[in-house]
mmCIF file of the C-alpha atoms, coordinates in Angstrom:
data_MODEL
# 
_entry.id   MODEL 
# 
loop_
_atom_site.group_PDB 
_atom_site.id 
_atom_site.type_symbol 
_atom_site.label_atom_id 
_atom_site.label_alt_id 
_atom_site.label_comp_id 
_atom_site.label_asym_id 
_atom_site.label_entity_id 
_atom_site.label_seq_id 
_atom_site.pdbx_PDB_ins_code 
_atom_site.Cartn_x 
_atom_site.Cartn_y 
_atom_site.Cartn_z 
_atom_site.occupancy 
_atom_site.B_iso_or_equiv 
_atom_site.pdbx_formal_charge 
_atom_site.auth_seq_id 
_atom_site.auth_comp_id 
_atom_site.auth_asym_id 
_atom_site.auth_atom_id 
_atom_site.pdbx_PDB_model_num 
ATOM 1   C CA . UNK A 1 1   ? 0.000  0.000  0.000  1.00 0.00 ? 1   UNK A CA 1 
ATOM 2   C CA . UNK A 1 2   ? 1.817  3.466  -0.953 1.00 0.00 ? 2   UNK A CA 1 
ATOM 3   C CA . UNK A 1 3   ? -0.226 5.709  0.451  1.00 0.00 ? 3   UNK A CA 1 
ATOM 4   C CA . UNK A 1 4   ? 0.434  3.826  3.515  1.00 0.00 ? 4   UNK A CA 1 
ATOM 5   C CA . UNK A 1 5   ? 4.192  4.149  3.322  1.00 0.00 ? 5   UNK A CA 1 
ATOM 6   C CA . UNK A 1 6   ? 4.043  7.534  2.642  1.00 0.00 ? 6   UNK A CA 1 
ATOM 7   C CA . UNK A 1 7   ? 2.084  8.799  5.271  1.00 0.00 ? 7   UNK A CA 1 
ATOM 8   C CA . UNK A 1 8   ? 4.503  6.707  7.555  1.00 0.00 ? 8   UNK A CA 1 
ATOM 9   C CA . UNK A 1 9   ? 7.364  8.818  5.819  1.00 0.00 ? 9   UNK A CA 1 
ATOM 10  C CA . UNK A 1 10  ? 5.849  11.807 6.120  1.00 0.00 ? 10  UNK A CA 1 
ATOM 11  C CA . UNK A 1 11  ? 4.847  11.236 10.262 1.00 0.00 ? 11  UNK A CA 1 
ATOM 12  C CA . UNK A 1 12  ? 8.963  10.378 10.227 1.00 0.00 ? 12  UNK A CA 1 
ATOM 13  C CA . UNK A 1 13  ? 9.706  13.551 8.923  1.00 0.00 ? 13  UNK A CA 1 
ATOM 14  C CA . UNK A 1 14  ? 7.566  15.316 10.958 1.00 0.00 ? 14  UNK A CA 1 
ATOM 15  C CA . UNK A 1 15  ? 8.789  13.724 14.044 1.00 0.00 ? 15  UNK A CA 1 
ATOM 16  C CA . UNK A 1 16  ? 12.464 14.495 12.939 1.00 0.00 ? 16  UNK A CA 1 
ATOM 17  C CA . UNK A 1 17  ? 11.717 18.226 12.298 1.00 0.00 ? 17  UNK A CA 1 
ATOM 18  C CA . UNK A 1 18  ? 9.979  18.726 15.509 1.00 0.00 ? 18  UNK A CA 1 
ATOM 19  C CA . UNK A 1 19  ? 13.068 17.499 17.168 1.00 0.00 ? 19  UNK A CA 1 
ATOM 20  C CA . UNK A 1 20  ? 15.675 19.395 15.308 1.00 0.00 ? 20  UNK A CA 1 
ATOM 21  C CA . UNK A 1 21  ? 13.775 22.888 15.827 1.00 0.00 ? 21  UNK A CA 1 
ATOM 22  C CA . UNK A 1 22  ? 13.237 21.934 19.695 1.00 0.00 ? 22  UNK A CA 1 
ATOM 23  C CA . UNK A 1 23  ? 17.625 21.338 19.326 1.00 0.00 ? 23  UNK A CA 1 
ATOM 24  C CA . UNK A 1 24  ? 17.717 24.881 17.366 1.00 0.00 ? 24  UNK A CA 1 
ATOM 25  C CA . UNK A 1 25  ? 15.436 26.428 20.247 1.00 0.00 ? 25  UNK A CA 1 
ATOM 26  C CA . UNK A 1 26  ? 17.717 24.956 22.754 1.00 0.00 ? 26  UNK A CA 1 
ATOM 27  C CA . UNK A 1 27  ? 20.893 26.181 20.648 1.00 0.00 ? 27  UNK A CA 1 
ATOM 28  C CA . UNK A 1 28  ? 19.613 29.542 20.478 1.00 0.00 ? 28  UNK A CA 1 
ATOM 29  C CA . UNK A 1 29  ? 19.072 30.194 23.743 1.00 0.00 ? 29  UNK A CA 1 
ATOM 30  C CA . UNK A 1 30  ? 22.389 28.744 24.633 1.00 0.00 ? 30  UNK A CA 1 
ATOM 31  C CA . UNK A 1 31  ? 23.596 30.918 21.814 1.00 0.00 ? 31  UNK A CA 1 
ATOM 32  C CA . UNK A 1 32  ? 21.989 34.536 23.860 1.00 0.00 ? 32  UNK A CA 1 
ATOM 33  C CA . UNK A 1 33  ? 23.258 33.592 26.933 1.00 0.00 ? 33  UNK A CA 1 
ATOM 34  C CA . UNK A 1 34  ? 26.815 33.110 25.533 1.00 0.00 ? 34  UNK A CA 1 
ATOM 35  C CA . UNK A 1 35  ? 26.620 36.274 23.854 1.00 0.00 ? 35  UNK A CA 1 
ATOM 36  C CA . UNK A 1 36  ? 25.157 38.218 27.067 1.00 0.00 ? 36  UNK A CA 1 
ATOM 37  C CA . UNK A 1 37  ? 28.246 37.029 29.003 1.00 0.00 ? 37  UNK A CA 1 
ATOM 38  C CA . UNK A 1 38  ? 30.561 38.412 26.328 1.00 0.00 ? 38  UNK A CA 1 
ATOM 39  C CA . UNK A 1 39  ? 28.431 41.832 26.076 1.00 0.00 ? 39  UNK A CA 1 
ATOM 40  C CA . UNK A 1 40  ? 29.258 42.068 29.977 1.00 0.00 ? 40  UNK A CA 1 
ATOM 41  C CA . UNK A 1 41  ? 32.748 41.155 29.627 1.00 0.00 ? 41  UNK A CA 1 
ATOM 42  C CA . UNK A 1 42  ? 33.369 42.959 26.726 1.00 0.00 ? 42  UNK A CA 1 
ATOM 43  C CA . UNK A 1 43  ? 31.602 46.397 28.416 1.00 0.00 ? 43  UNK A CA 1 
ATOM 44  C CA . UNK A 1 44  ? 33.471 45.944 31.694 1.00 0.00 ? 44  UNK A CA 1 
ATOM 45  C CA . UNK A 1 45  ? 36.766 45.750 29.684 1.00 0.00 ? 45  UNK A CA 1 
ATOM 46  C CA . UNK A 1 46  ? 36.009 48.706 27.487 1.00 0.00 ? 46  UNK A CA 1 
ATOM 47  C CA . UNK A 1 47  ? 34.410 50.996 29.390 1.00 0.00 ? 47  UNK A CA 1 
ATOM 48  C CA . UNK A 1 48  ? 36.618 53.485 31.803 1.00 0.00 ? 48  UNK A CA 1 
ATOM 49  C CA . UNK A 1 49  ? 34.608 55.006 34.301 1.00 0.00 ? 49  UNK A CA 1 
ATOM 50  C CA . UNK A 1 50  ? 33.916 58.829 34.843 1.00 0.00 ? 50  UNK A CA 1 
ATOM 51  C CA . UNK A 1 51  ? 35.420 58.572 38.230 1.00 0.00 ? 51  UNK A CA 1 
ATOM 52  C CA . UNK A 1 52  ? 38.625 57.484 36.273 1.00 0.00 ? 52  UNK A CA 1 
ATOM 53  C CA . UNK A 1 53  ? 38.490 60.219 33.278 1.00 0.00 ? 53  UNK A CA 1 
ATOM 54  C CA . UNK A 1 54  ? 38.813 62.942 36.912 1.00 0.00 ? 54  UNK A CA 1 
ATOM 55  C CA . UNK A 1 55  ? 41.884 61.616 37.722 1.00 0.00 ? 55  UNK A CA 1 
ATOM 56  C CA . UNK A 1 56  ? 43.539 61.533 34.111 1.00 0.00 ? 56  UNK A CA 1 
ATOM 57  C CA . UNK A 1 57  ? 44.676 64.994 32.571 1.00 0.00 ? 57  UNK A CA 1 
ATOM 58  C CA . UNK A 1 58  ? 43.387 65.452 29.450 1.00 0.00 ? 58  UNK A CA 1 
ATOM 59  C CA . UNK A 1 59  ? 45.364 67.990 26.925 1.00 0.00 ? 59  UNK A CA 1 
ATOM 60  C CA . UNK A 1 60  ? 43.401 71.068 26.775 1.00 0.00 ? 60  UNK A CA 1 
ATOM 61  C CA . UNK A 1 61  ? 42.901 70.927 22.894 1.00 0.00 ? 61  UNK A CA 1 
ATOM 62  C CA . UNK A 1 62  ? 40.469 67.483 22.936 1.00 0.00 ? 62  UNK A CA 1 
ATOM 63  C CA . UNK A 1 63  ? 38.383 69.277 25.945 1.00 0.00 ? 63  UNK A CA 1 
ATOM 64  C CA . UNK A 1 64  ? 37.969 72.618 23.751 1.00 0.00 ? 64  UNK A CA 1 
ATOM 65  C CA . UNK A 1 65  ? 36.537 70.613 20.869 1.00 0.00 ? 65  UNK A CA 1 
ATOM 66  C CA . UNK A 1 66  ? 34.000 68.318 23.361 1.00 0.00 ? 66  UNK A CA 1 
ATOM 67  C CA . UNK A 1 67  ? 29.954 69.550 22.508 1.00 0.00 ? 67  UNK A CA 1 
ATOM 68  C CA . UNK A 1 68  ? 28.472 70.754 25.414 1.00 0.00 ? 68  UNK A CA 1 
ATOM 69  C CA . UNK A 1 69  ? 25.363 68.432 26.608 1.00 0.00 ? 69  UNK A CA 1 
ATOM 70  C CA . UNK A 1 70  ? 21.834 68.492 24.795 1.00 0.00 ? 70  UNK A CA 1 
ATOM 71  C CA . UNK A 1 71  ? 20.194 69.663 27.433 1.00 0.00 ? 71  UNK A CA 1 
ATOM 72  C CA . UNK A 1 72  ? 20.874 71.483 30.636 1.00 0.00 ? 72  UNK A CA 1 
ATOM 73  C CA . UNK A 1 73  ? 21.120 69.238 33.968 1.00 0.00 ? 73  UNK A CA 1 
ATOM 74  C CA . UNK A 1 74  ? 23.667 66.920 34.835 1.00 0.00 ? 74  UNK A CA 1 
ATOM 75  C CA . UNK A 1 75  ? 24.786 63.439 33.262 1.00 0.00 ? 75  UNK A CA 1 
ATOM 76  C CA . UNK A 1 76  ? 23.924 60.283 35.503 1.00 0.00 ? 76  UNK A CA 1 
ATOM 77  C CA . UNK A 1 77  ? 26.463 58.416 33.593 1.00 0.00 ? 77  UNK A CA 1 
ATOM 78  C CA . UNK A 1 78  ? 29.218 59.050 31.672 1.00 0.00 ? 78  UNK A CA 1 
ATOM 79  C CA . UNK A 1 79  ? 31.614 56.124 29.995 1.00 0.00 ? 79  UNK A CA 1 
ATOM 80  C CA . UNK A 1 80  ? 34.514 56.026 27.230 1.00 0.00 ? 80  UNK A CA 1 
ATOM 81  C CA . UNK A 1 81  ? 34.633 53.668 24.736 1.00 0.00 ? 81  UNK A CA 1 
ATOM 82  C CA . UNK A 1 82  ? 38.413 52.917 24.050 1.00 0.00 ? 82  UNK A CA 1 
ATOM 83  C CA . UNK A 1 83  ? 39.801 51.232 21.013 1.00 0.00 ? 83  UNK A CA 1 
ATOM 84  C CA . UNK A 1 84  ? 40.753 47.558 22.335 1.00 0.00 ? 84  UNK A CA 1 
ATOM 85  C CA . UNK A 1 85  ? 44.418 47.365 21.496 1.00 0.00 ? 85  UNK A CA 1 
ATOM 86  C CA . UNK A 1 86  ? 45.241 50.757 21.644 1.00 0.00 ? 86  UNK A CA 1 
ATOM 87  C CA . UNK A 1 87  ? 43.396 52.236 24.877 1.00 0.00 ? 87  UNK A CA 1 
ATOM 88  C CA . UNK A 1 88  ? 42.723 55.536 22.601 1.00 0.00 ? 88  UNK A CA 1 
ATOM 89  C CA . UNK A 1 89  ? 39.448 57.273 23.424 1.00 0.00 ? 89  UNK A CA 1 
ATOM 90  C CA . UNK A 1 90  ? 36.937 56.658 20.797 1.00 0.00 ? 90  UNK A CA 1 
ATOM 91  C CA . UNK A 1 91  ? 33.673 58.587 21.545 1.00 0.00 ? 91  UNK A CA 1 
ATOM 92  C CA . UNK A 1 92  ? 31.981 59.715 25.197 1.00 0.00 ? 92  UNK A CA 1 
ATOM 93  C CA . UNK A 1 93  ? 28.364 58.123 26.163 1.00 0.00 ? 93  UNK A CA 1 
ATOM 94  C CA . UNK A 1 94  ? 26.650 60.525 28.543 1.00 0.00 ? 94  UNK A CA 1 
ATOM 95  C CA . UNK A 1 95  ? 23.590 59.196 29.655 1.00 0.00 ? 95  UNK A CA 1 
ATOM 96  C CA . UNK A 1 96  ? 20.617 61.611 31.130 1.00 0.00 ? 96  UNK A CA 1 
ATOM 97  C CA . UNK A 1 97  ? 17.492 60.336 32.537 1.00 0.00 ? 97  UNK A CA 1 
ATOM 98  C CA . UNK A 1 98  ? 15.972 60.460 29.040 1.00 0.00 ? 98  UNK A CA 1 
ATOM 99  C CA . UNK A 1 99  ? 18.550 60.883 26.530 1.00 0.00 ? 99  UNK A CA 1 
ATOM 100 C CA . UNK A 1 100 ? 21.765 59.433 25.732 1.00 0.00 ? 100 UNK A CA 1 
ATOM 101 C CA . UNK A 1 101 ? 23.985 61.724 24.136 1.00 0.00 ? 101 UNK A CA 1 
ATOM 102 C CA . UNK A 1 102 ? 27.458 59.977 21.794 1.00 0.00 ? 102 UNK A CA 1 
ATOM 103 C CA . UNK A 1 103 ? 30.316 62.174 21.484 1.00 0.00 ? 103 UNK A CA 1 
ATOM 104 C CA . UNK A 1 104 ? 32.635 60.773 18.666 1.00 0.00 ? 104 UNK A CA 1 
ATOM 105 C CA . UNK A 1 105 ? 36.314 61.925 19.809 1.00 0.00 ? 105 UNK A CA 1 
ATOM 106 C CA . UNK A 1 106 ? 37.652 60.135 16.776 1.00 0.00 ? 106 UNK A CA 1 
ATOM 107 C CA . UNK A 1 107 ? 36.885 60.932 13.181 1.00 0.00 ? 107 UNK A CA 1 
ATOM 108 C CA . UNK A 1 108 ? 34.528 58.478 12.374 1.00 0.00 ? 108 UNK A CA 1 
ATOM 109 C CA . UNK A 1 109 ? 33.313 57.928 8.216  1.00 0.00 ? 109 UNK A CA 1 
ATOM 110 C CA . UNK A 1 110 ? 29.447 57.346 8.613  1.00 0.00 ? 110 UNK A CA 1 
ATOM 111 C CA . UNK A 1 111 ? 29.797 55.327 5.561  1.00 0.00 ? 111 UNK A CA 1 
ATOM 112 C CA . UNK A 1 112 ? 32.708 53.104 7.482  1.00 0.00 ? 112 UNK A CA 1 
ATOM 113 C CA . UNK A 1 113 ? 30.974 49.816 7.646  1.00 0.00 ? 113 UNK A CA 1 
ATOM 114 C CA . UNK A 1 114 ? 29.326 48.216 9.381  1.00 0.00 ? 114 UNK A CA 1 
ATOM 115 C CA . UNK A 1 115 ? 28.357 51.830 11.285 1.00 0.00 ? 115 UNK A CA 1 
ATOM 116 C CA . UNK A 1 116 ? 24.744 52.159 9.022  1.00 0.00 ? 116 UNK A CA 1 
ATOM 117 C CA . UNK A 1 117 ? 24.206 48.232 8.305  1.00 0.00 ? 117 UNK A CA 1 
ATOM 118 C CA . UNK A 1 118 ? 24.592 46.926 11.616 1.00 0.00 ? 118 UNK A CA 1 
ATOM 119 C CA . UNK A 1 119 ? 24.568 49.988 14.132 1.00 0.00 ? 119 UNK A CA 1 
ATOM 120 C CA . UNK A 1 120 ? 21.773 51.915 12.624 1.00 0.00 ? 120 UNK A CA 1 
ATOM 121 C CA . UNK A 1 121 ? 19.961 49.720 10.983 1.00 0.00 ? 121 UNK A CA 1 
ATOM 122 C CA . UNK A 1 122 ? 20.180 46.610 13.577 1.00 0.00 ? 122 UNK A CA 1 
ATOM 123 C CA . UNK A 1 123 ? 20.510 48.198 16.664 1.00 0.00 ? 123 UNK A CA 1 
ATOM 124 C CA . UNK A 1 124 ? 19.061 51.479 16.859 1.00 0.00 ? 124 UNK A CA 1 
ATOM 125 C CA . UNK A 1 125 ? 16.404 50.424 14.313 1.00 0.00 ? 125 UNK A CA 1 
ATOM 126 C CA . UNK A 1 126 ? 15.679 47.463 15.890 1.00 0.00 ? 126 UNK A CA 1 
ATOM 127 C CA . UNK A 1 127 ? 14.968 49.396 19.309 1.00 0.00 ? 127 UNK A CA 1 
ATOM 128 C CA . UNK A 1 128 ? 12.610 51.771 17.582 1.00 0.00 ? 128 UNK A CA 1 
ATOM 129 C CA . UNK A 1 129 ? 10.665 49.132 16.352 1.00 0.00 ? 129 UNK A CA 1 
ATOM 130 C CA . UNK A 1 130 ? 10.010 47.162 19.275 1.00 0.00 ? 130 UNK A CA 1 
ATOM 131 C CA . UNK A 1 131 ? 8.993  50.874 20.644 1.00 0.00 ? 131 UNK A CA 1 
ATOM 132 C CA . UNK A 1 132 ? 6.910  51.273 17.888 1.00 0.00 ? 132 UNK A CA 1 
ATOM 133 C CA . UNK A 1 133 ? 5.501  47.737 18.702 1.00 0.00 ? 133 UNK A CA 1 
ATOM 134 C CA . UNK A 1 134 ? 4.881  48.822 22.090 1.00 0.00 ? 134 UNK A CA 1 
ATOM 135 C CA . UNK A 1 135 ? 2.778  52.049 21.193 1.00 0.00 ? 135 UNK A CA 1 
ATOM 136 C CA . UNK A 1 136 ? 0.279  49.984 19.185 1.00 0.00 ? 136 UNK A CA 1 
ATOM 137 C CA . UNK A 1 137 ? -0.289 47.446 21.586 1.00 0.00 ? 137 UNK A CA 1 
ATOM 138 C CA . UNK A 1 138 ? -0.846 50.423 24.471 1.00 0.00 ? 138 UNK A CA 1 
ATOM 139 C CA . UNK A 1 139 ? 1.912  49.590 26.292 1.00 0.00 ? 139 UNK A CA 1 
ATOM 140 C CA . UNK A 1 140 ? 3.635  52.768 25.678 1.00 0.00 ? 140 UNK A CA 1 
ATOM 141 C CA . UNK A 1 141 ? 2.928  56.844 25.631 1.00 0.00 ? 141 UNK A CA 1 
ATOM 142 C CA . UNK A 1 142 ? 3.742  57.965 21.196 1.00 0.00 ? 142 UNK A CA 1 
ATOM 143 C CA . UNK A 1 143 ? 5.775  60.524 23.066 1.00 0.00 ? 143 UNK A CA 1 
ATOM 144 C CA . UNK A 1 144 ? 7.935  57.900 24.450 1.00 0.00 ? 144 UNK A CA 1 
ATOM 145 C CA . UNK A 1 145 ? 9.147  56.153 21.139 1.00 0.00 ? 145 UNK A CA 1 
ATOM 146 C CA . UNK A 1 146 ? 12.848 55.435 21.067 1.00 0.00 ? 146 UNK A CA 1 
ATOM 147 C CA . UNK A 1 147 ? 14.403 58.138 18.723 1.00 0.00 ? 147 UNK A CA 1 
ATOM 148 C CA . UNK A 1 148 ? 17.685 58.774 17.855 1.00 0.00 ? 148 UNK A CA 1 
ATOM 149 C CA . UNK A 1 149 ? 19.407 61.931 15.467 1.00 0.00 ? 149 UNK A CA 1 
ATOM 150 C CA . UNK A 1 150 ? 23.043 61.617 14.174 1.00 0.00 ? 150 UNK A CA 1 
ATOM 151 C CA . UNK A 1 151 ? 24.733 64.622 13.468 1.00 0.00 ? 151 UNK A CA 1 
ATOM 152 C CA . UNK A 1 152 ? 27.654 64.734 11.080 1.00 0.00 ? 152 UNK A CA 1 
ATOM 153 C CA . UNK A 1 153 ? 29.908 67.088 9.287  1.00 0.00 ? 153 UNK A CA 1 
ATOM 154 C CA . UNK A 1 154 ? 30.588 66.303 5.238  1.00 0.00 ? 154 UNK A CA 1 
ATOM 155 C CA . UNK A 1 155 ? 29.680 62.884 6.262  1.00 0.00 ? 155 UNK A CA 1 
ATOM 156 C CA . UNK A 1 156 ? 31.961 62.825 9.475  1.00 0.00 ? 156 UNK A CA 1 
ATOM 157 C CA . UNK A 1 157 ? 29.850 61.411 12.755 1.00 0.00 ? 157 UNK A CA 1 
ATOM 158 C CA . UNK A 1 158 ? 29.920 64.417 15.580 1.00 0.00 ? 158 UNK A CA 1 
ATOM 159 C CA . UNK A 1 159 ? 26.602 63.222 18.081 1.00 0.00 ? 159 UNK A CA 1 
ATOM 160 C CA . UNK A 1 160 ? 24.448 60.486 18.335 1.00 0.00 ? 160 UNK A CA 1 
ATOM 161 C CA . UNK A 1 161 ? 21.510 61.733 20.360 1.00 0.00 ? 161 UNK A CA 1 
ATOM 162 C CA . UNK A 1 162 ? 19.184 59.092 21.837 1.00 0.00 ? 162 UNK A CA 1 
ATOM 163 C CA . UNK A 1 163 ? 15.888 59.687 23.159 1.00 0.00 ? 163 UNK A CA 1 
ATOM 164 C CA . UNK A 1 164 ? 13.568 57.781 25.285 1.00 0.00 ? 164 UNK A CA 1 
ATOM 165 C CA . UNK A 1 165 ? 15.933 54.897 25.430 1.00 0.00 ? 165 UNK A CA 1 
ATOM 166 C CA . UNK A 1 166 ? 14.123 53.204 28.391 1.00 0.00 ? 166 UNK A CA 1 
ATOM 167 C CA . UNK A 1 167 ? 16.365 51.234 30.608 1.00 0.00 ? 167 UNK A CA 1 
ATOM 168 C CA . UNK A 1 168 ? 19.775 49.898 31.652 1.00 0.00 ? 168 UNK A CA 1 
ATOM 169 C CA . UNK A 1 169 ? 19.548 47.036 29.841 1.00 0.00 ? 169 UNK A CA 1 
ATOM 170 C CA . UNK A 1 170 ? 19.085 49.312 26.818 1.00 0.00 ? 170 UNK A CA 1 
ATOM 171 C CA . UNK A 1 171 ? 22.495 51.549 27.733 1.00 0.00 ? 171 UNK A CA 1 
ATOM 172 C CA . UNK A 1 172 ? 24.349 48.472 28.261 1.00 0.00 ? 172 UNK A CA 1 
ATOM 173 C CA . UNK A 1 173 ? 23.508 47.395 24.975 1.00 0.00 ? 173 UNK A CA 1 
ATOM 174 C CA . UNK A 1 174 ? 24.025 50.427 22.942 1.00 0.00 ? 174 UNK A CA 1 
ATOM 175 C CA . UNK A 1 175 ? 27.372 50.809 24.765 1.00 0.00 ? 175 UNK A CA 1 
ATOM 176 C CA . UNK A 1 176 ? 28.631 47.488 24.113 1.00 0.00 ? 176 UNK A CA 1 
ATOM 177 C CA . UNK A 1 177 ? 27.337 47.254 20.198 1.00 0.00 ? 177 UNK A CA 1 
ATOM 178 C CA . UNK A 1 178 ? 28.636 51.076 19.798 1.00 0.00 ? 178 UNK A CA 1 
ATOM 179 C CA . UNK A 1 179 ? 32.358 49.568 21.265 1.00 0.00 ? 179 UNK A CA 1 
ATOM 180 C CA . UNK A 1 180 ? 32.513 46.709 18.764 1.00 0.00 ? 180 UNK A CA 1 
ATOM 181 C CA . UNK A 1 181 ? 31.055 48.573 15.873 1.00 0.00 ? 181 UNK A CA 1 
ATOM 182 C CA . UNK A 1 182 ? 33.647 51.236 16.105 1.00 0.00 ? 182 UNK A CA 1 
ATOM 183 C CA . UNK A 1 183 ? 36.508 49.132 17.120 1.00 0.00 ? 183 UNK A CA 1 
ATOM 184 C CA . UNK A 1 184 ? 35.324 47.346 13.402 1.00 0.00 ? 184 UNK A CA 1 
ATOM 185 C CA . UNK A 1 185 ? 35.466 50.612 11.628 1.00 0.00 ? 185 UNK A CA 1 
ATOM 186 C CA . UNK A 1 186 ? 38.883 51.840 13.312 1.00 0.00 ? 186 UNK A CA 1 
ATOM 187 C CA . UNK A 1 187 ? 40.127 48.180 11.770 1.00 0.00 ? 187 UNK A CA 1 
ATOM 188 C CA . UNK A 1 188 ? 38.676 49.070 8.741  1.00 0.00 ? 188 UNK A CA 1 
ATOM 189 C CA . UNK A 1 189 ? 39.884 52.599 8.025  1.00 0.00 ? 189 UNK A CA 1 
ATOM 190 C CA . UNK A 1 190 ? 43.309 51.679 9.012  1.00 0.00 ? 190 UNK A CA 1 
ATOM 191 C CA . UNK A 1 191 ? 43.412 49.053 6.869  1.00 0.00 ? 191 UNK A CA 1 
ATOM 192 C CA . UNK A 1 192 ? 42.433 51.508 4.102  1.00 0.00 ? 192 UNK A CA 1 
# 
């Protein structure tokens, strides 16, 4: 009987599939949990503390050309992302209780990838969207959308200003994806 043995093959194949996405679900979530750990590790190694910057003298010419804050009030946060071989300063985060303000201290192309495929449009992107998400299920005020504006010079990145960013979890992530993207784009326009 074919039919028979067919709908035996196809129950097999069914069976197997089931099992091999429960192994990817498992996989995956082995997968974030990996990549969590290295986001901490990789922001703890990175990152130099405000209370640090104070005791390092900085030369008088890189404090001249620092922007002065969005908006008036002081930061609750401030961090450095450094280059990872080098130590060099690579842009300030100051983080207010609703914006996060990016300070690029190094000339950064915005056309360096992976700055606009992965940065913008995975990261920053991506957070606007699950805000968006948010606002049509109710969950959220409009006027609390994740935003973000970059401001460059003849294609040169000067700010990134975030707003309505939400939580620590949020900063943590923006800092550590910022510190790899632009560690990839120092690589990049050295190599150039």
């Amino acid at each position: 009987m074919i039919l028979g043995e067919d709908t035996k093959k196809l129950a097999e194949i069914k069976e197997f599939l089931e099992r091999r996405l429960e192994e990817l679900r498992h996989e995956e979530q082995l997968i974030e949990e990996m990549l969590n750990l290295v986001n901490q590790a990789l922001s703890s190694a990175s990152f130099i503390r405000a209370s640090e910057l104070v005791s390092r003298p900085q030369p008088a010419v890189e404090q001249q050309r620092q922007s002065p804050p969005v908006q008036k009030g002081e930061a609750i946060e401030e961090s450095v992302i450094t280059a990872t071989p080098t130590g060099e300063h690579l842009a300030r985060i100051l983080v207010y209780p609703n914006i996060i303000e990016i300070l690029f201290e190094k000339e950064f192309q915005s056309s360096t990838p992976p700055f606009e495929s992965f940065f913008l449009r995975k990261v920053l992107e991506g957070f606007k969207r699950k805000a968006e998400d948010s606002v049509a299920k109710g969950e959220k005020a409009p006027d609390e959308i994740f935003d973000y504006e970059i401001i460059q010079d003849k294609g040169v990145l000067k700010k990134i200003i975030i707003r309505n960013y939400g939580d620590k979890k949020v900063i943590n992530e923006i800092k550590s994806t910022l510190r790899w993207t632009l560690n990839k784009m120092l690589s990049r326009s050295s190599s150039e």
